[in-house]
N, CA, C and O atoms as a DFTB+ gen file, in Angstrom:
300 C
 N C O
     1  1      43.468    -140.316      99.639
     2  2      42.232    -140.797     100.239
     3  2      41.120    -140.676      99.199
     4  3      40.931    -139.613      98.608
     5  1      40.141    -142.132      98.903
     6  2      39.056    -141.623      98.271
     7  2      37.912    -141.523      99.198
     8  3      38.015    -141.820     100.388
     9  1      36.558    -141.002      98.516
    10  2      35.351    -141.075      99.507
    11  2      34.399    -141.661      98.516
    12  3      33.788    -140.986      97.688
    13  1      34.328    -142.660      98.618
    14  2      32.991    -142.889      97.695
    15  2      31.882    -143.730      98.525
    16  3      31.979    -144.555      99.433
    17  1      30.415    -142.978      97.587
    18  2      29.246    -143.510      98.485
    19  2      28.385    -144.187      97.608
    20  3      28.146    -144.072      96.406
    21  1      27.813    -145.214      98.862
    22  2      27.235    -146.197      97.447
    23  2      25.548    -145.980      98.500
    24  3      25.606    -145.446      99.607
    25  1      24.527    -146.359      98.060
    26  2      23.348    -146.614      98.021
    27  2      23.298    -147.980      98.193
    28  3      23.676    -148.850      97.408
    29  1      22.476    -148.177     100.001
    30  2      22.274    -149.075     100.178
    31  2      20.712    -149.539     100.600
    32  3      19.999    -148.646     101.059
    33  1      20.180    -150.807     100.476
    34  2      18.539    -150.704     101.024
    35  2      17.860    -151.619     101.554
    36  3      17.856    -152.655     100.888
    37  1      17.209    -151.653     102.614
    38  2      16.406    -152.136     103.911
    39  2      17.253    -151.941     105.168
    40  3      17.271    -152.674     106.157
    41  1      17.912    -150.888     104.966
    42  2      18.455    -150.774     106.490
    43  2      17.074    -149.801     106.972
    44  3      16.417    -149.109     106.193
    45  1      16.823    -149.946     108.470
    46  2      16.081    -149.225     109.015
    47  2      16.426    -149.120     110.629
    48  3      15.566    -148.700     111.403
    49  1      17.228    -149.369     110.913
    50  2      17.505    -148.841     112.285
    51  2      19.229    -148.819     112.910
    52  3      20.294    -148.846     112.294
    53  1      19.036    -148.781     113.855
    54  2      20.560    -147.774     114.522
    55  2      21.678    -149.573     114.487
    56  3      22.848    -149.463     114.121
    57  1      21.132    -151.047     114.894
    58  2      21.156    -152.024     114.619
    59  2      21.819    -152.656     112.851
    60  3      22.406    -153.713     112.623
    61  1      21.621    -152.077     112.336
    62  2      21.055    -151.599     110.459
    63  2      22.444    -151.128     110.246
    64  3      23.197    -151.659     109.429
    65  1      22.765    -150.139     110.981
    66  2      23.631    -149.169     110.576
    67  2      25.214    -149.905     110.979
    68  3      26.209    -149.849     110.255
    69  1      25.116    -150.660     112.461
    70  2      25.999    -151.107     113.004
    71  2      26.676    -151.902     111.705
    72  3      27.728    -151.760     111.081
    73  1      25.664    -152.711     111.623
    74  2      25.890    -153.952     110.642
    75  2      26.647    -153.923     109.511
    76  3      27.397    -154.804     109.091
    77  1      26.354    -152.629     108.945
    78  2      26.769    -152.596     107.249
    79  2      28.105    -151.726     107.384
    80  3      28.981    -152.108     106.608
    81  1      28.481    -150.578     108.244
    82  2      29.509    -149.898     109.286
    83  2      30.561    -150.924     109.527
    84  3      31.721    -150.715     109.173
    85  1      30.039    -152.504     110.372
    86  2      31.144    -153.240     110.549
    87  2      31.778    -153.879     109.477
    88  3      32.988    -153.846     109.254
    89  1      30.982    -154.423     108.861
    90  2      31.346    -155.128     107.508
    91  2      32.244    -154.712     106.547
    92  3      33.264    -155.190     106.051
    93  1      31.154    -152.987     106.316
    94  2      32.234    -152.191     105.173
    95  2      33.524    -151.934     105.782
    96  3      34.500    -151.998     105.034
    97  1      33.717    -151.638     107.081
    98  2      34.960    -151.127     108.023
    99  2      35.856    -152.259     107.847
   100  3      37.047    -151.961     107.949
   101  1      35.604    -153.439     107.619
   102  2      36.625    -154.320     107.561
   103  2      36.949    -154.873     106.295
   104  3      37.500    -155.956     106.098
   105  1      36.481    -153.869     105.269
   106  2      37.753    -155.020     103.807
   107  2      38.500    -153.503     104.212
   108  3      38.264    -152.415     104.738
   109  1      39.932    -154.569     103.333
   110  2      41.181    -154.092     103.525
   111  2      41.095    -152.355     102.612
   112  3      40.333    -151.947     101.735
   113  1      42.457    -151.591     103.463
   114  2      41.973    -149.924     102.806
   115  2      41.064    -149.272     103.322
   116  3      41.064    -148.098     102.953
   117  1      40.134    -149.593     104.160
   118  2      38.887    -148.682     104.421
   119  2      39.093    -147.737     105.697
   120  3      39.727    -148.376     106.537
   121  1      38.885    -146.854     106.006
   122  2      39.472    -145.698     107.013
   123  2      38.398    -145.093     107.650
   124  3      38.486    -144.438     108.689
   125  1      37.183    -145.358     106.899
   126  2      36.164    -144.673     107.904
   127  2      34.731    -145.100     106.608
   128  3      34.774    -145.241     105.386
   129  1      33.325    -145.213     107.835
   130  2      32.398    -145.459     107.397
   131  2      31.733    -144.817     107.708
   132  3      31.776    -144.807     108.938
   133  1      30.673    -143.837     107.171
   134  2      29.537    -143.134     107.473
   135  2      28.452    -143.802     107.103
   136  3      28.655    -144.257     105.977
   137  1      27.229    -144.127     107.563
   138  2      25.617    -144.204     107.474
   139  2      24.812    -143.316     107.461
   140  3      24.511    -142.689     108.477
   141  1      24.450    -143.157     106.620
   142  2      22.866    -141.697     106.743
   143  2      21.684    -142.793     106.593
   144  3      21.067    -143.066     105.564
   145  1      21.525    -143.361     107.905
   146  2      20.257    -144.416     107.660
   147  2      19.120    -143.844     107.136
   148  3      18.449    -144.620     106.455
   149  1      18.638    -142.560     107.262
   150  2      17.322    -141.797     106.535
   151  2      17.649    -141.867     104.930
   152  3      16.635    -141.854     104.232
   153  1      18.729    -141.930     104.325
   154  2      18.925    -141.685     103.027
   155  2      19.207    -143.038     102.301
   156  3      18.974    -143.331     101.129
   157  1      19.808    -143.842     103.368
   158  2      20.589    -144.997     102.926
   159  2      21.620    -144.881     101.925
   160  3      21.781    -145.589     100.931
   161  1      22.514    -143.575     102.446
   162  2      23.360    -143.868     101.277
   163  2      24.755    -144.282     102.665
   164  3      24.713    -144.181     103.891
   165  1      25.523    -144.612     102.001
   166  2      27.160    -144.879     102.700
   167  2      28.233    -144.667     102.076
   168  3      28.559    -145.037     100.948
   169  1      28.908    -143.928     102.995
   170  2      30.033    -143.054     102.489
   171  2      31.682    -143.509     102.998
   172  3      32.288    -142.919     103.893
   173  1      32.132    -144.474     102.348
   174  2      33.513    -145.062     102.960
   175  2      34.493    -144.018     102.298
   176  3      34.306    -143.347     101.283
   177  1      36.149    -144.074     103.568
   178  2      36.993    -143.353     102.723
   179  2      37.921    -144.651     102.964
   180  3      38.088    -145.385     103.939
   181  1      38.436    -144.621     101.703
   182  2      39.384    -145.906     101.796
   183  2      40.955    -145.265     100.550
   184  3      40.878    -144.495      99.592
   185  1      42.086    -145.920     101.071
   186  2      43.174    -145.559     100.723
   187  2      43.419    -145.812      99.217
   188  3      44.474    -145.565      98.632
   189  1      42.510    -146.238      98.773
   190  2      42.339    -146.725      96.932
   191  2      41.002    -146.969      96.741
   192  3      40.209    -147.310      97.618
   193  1      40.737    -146.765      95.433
   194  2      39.302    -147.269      95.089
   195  2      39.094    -148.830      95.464
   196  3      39.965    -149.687      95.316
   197  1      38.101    -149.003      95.853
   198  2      37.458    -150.525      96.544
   199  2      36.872    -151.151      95.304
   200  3      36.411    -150.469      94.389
   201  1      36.905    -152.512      95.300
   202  2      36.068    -153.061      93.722
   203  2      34.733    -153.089      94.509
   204  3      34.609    -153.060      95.733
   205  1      33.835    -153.148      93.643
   206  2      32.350    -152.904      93.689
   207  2      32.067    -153.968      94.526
   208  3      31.535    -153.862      95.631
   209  1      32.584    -155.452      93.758
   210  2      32.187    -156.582      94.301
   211  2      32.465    -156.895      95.612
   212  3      31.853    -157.701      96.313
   213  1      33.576    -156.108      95.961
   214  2      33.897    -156.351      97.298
   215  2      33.284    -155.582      98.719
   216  3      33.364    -155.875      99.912
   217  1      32.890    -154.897      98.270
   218  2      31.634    -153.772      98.827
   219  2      30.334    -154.705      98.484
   220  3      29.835    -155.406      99.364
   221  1      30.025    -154.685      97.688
   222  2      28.557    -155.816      97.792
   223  2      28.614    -156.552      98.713
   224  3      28.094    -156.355      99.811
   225  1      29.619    -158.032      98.194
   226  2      29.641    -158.958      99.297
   227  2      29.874    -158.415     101.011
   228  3      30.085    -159.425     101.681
   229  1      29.888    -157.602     101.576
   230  2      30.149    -156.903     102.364
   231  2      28.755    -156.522     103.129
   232  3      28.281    -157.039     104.141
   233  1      28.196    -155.341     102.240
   234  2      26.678    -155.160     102.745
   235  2      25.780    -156.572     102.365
   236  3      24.687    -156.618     102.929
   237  1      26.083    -157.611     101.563
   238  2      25.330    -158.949     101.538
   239  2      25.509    -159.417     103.119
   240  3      24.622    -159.753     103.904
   241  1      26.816    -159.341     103.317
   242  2      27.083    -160.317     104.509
   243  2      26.319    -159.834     105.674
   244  3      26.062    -160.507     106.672
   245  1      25.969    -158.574     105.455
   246  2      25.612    -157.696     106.426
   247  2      23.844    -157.720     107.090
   248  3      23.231    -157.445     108.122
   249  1      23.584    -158.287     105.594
   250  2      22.269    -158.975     105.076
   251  2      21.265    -157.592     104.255
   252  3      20.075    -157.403     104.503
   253  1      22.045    -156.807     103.329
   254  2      21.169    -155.401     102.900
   255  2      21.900    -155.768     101.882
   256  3      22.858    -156.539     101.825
   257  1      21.148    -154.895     100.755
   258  2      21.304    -154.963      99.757
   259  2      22.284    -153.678      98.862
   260  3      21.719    -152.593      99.000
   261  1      23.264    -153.592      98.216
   262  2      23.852    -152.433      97.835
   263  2      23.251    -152.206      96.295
   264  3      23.239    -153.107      95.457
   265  1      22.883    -151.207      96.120
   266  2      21.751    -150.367      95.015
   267  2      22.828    -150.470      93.770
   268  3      23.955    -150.134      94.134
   269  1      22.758    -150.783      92.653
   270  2      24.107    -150.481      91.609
   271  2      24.228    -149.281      91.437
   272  3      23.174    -148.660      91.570
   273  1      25.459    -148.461      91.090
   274  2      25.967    -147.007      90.768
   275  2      26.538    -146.813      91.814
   276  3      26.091    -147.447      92.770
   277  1      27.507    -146.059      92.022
   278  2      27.996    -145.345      93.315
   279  2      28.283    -144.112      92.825
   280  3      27.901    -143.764      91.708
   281  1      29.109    -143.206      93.764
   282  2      29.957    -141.817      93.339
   283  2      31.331    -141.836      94.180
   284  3      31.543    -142.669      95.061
   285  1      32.229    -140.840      93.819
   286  2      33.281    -141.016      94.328
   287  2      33.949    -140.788      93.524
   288  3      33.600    -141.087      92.382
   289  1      35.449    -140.037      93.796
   290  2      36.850    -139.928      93.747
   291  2      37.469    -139.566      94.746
   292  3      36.911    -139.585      95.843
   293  1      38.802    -139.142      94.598
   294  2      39.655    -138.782      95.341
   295  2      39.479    -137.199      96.344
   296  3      39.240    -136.031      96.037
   297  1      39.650    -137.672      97.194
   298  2      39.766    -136.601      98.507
   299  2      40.058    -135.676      98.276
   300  3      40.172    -134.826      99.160
């Protein structure tokens, strides 16, 4: 399992959170999504590292923006 969290921005409400939660929850590998909407950071655990791009397009679709850099390794 990895956990990596990326920095995301203009989320501001519980609505916010749903959004970027559903999106990230559905590319393939992903096992769980956390939101700390006060911090805006997001914390997926997914069964392999995720490509960046595919996490972007993700919170894009979501309509927020993902911050460049993340953190993360293995569980």
């Amino acid at each position: 399992m990895v956990n990596t969290t990326y920095q995301v921005q203009g989320m501001t409400c519980g609505h916010c959170v749903s959004a970027v939660s559903a999106e990230v929850g559905a590319l393939d590998g992903v096992r769980d999504v956390q939101v700390d909407l006060a911090s805006g950071q997001v914390t997926v655990s997914s069964d392999q590292p995720l490509d960046v791009a595919s996490v972007r397009a993700a919170v894009d679709e979501a309509g927020y923006e993902l911050v460049d850099g993340s953190s993360g390794g293995p569980a």
